[in-house]
MOPAC internal coordinates of N, CA, C and O (Angstrom, degrees):
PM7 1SCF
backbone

  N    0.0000 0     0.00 0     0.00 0    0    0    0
  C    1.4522 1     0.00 0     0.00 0    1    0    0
  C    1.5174 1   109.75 1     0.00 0    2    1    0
  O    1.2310 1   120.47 1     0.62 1    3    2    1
  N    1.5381 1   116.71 1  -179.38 1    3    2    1
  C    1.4059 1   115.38 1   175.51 1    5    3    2
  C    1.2952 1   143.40 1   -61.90 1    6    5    3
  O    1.2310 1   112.82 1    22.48 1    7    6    5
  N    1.0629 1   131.16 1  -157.52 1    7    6    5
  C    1.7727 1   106.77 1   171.34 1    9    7    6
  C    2.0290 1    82.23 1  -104.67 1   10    9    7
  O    1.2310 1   124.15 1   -19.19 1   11   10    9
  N    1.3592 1   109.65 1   160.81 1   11   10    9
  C    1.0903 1   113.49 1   177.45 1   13   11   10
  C    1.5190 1   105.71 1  -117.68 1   14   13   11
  O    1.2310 1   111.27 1   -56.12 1   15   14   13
  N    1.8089 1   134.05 1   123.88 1   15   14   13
  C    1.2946 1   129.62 1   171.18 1   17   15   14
  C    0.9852 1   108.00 1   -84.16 1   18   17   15
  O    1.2310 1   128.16 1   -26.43 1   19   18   17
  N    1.7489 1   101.89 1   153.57 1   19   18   17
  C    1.8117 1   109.67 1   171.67 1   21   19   18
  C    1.1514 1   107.85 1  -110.53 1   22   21   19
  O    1.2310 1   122.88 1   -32.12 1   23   22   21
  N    1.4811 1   112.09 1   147.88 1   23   22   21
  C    1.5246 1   122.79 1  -174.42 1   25   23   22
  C    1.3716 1   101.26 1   -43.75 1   26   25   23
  O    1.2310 1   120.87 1   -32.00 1   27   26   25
  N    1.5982 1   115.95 1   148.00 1   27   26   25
  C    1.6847 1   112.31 1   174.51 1   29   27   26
  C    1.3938 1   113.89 1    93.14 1   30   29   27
  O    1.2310 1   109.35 1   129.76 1   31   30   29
  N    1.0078 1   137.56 1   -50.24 1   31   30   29
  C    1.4421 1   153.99 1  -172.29 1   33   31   30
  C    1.6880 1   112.79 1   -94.99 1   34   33   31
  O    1.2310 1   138.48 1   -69.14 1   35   34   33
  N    1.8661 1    81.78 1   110.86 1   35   34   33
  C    1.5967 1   103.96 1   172.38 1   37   35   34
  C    1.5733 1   104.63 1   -76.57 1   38   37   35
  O    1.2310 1   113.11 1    32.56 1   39   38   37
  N    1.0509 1   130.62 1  -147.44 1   39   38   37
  C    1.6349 1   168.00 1   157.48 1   41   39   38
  C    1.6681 1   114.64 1   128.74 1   42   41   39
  O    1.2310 1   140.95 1   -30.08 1   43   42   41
  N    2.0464 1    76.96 1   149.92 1   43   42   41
  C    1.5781 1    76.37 1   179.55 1   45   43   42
  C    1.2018 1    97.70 1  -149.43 1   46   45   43
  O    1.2310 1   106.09 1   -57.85 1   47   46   45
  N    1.5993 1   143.44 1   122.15 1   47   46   45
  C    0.7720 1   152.36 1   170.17 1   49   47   46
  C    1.5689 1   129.12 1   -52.42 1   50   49   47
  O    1.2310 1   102.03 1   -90.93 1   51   50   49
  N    1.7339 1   150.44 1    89.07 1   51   50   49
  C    1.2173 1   118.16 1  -155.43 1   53   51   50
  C    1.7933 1    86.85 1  -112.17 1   54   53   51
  O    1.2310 1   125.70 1   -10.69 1   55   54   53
  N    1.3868 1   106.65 1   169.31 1   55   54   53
  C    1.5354 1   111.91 1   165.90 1   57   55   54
  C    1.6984 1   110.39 1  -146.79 1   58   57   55
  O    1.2310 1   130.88 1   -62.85 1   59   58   57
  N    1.6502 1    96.62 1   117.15 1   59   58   57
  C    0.8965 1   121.49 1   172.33 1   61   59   58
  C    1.9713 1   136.69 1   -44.65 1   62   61   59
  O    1.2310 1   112.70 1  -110.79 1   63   62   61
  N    1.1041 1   131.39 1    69.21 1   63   62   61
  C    1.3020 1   106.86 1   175.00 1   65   63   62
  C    1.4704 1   140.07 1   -17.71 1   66   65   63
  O    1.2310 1   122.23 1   -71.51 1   67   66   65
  N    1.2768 1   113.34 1   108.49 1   67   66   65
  C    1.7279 1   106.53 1  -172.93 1   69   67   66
  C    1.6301 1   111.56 1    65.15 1   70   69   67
  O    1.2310 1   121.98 1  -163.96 1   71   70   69
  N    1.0200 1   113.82 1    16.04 1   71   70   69
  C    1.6659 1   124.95 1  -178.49 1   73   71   70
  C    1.6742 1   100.35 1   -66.45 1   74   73   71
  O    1.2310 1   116.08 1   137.22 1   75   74   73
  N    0.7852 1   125.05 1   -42.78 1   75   74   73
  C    2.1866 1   114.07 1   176.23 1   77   75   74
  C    1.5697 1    97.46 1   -91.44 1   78   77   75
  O    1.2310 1   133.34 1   -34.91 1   79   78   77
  N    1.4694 1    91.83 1   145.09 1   79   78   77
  C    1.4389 1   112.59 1  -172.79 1   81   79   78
  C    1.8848 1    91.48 1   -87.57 1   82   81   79
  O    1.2310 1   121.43 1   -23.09 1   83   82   81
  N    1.3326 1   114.87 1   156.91 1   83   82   81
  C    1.0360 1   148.91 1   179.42 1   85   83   82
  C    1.6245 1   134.99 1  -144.98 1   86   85   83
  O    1.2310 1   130.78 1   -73.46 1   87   86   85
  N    1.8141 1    96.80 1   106.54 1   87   86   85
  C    1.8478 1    97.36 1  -161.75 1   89   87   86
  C    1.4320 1    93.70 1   -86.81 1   90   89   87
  O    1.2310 1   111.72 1    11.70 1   91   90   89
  N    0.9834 1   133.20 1  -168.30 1   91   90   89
  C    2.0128 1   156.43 1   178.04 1   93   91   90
  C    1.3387 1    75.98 1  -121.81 1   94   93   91
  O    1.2310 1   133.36 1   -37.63 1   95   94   93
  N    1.4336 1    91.79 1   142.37 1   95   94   93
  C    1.8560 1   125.18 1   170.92 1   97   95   94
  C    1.6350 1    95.95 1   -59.24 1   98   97   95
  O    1.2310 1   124.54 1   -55.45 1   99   98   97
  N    1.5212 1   108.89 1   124.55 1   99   98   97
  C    1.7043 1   120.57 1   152.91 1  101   99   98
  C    1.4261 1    91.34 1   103.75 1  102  101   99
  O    1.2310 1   111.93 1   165.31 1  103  102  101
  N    1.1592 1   132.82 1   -14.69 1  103  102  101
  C    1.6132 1   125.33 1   174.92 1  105  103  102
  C    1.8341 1   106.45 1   -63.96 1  106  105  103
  O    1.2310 1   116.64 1   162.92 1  107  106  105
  N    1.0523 1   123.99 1   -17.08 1  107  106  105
  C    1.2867 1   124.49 1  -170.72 1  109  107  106
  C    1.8723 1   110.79 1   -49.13 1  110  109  107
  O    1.2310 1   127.83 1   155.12 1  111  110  109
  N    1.6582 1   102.52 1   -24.88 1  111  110  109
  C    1.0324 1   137.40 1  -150.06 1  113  111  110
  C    2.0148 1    90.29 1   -78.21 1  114  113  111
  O    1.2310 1   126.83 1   147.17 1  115  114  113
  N    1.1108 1   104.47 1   -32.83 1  115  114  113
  C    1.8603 1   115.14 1  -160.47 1  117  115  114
  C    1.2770 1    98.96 1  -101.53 1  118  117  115
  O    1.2310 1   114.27 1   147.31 1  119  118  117
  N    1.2184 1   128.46 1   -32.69 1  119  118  117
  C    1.6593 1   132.07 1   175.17 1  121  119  118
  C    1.3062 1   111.06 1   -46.41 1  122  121  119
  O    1.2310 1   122.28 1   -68.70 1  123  122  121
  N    1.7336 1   113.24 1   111.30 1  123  122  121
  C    1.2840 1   120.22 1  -178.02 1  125  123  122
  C    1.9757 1   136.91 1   -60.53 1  126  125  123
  O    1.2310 1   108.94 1   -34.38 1  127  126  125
  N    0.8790 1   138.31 1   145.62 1  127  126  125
  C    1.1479 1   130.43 1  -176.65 1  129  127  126
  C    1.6810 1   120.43 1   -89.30 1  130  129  127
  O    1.2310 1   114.94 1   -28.71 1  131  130  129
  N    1.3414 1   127.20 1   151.29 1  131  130  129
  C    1.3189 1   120.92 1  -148.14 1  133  131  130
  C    1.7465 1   112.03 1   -68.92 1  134  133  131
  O    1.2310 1   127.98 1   153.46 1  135  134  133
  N    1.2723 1   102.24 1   -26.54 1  135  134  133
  C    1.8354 1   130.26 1   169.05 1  137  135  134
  C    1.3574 1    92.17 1   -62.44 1  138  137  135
  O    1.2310 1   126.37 1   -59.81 1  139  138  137
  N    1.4233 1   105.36 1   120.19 1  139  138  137
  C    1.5183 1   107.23 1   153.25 1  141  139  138
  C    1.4868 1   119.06 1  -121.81 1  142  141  139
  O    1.2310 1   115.13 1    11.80 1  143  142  141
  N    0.9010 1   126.84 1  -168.20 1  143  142  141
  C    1.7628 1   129.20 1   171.73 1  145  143  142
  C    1.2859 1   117.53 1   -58.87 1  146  145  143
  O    1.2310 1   121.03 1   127.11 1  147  146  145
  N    1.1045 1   115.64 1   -52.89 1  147  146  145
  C    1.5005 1   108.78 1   151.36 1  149  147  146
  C    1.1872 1   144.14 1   -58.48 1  150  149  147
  O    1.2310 1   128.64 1   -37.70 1  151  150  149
  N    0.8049 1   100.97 1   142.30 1  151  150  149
  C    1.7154 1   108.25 1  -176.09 1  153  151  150
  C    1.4510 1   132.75 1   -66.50 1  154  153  151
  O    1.2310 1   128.49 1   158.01 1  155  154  153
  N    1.6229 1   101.25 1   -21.99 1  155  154  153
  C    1.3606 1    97.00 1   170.57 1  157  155  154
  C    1.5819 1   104.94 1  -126.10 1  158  157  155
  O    1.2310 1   117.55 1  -154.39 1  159  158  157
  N    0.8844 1   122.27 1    25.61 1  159  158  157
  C    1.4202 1   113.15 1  -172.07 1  161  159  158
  C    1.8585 1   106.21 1  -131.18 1  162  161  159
  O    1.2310 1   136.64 1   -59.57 1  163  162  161
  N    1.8263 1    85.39 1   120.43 1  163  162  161
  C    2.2078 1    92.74 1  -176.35 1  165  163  162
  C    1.3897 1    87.66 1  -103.81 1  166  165  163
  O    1.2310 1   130.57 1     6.93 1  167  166  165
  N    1.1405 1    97.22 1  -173.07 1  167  166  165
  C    1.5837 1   133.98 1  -166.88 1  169  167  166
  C    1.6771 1    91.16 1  -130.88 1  170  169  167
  O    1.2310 1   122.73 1   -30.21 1  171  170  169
  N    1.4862 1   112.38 1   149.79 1  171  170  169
  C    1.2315 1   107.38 1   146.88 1  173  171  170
  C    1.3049 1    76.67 1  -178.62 1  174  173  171
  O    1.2310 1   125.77 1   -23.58 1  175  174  173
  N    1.9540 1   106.52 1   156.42 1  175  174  173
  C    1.8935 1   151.28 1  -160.05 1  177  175  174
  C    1.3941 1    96.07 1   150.61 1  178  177  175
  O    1.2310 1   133.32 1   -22.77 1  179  178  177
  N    1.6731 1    91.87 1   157.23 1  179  178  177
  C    1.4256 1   100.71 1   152.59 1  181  179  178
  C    1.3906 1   123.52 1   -38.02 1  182  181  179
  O    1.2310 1   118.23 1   131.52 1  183  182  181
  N    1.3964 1   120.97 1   -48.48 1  183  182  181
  C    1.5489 1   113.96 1  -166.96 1  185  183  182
  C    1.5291 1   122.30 1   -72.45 1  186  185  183
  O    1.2310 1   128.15 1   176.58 1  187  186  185
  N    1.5378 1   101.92 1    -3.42 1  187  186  185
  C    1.6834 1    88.82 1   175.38 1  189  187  186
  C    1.7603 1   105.88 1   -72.48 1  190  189  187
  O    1.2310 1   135.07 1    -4.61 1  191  190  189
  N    1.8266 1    88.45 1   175.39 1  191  190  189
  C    1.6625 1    99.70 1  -171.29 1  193  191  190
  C    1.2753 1    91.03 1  -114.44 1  194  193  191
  O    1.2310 1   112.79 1    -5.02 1  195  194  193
  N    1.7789 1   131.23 1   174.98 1  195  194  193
  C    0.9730 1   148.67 1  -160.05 1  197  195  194
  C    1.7128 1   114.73 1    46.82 1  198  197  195
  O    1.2310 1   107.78 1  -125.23 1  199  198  197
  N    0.8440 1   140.41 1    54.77 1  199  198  197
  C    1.4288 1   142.10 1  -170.78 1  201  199  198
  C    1.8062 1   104.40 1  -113.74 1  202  201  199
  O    1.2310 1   131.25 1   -79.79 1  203  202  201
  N    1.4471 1    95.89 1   100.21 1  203  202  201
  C    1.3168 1    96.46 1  -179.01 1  205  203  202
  C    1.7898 1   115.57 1   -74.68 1  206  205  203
  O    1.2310 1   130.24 1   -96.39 1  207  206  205
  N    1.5108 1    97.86 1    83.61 1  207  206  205
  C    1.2047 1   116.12 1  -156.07 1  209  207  206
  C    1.7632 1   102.83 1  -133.82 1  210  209  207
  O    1.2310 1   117.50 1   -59.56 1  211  210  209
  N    1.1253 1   122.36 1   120.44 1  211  210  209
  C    1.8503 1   108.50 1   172.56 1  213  211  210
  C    1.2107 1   121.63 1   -34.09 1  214  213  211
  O    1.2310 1   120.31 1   112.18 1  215  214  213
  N    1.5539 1   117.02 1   -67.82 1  215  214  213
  C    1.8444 1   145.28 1  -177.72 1  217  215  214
  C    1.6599 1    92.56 1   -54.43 1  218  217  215
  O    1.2310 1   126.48 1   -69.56 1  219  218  217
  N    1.6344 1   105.15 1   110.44 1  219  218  217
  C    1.9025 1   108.10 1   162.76 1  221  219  218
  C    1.3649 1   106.83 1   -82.40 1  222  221  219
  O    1.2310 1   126.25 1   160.23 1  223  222  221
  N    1.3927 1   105.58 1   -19.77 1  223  222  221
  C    1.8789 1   104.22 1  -162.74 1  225  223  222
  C    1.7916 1    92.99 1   -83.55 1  226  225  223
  O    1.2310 1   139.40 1     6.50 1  227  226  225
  N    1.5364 1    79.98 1  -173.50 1  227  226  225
  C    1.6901 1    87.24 1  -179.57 1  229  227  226
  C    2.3221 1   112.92 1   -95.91 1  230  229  227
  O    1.2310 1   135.48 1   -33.11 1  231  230  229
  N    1.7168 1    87.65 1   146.89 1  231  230  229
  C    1.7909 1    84.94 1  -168.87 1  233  231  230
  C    1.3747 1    77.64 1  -167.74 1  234  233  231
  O    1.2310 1   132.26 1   -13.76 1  235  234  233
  N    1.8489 1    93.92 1   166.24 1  235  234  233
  C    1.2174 1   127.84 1  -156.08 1  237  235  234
  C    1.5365 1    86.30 1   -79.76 1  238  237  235
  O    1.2310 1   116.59 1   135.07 1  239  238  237
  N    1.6941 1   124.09 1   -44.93 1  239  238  237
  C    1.1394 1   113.00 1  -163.88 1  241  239  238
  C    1.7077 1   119.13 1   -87.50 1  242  241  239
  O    1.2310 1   123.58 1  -178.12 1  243  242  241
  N    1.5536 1   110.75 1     1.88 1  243  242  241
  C    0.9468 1   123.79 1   179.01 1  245  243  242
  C    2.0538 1   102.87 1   -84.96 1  246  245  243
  O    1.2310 1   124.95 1   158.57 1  247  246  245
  N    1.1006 1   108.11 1   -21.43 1  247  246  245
  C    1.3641 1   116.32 1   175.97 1  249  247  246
  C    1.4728 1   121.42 1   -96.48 1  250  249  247
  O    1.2310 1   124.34 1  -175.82 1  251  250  249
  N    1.2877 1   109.28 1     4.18 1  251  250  249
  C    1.3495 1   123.09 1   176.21 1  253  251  250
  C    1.5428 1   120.74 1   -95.72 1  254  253  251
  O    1.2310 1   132.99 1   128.74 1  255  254  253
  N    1.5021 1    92.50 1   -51.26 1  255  254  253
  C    1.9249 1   116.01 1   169.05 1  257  255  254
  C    1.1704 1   100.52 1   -60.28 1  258  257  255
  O    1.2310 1   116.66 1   130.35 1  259  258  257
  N    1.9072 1   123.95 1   -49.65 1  259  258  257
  C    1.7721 1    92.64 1  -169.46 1  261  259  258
  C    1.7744 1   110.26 1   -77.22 1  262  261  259
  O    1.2310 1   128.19 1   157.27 1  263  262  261
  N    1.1860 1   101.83 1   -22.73 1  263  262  261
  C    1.7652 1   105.58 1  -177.39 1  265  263  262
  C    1.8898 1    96.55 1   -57.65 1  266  265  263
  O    1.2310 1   118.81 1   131.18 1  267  266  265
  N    1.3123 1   119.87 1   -48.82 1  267  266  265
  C    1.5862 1    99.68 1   177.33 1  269  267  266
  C    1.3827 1   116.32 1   -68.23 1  270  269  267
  O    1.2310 1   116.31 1   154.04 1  271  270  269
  N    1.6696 1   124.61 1   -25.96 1  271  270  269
  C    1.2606 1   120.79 1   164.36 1  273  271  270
  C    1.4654 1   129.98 1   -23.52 1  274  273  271
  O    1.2310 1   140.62 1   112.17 1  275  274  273
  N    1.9880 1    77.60 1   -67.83 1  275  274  273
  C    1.8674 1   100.11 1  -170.87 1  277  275  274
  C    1.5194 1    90.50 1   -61.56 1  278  277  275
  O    1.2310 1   113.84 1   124.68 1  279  278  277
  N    0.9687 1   129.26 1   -55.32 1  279  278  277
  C    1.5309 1   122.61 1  -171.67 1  281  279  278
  C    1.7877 1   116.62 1   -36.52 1  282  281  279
  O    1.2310 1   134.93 1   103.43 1  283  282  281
  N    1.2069 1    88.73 1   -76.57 1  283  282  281
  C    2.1442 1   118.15 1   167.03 1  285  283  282
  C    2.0194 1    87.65 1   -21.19 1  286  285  283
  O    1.2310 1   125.31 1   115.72 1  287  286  285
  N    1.8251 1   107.40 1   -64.28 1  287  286  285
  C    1.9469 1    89.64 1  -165.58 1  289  287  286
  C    1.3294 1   106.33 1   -67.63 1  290  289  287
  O    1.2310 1   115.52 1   134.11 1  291  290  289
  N    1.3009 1   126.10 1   -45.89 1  291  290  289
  C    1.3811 1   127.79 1  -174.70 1  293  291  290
  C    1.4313 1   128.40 1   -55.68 1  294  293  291
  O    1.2310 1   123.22 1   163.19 1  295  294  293
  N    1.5859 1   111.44 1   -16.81 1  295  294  293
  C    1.1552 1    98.99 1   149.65 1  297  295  294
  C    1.6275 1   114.76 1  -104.23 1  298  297  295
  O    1.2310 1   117.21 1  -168.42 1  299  298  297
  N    1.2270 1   122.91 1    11.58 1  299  298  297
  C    1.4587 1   117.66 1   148.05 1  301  299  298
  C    1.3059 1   134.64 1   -52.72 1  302  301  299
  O    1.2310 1   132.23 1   132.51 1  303  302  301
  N    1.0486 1    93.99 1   -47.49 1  303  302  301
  C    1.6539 1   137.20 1   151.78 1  305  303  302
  C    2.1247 1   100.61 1   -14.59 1  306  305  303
  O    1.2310 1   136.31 1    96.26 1  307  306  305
  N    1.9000 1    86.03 1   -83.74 1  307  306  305
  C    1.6546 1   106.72 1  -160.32 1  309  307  306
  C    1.7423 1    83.86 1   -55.79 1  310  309  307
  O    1.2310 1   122.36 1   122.33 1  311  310  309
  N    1.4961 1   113.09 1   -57.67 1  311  310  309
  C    1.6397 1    93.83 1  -155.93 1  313  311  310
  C    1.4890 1   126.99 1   -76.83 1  314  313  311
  O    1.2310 1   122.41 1  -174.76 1  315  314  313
  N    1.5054 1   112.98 1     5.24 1  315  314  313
  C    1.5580 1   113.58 1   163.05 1  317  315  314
  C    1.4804 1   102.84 1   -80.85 1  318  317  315
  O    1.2310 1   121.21 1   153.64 1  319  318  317
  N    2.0790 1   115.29 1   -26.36 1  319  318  317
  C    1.9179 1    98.97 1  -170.58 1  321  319  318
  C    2.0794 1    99.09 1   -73.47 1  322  321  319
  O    1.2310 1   120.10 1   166.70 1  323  322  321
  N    1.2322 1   117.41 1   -13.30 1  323  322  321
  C    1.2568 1   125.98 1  -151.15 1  325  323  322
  C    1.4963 1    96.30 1   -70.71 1  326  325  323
  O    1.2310 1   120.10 1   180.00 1  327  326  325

């Protein structure tokens, strides 16, 4: 049968054109690491490499952990300038 709505409850499903990213086989190899040359400046997305993280592929929660990462050095960062 149909889907049935409940009073109160929107949703709407949208789908993005080209909305998921897509690497070529062996590029995994060029994906930057969250350390950069600078000293104060991380990286963090799914696509960085070294992410002591379970998930190798790319995910929302894999972009969440390195964003608290980059966060976690940057204030490593403030309390060695402190």
């Amino acid at each position: 049968a149909g889907v049935r709505r409940l009073p109160g409850v929107r949703a709407t499903v949208l789908r993005g054109r080209n909305a998921a990213t897509h690497f070529a086989p062996g590029s995994r190899q060029h994906r930057p690491r969250q350390q950069t040359e600078l000293r104060n400046l991380f990286l963090a997305g799914d696509y960085i490499k070294g992410l002591d993280h379970g998930a190798e592929g790319l995910s929302q929660e894999r972009a969440l952990v390195s964003g608290f990462t980059a966060a976690n050095m940057a204030m490593d960062v403030v309390e060695e300038s402190a």
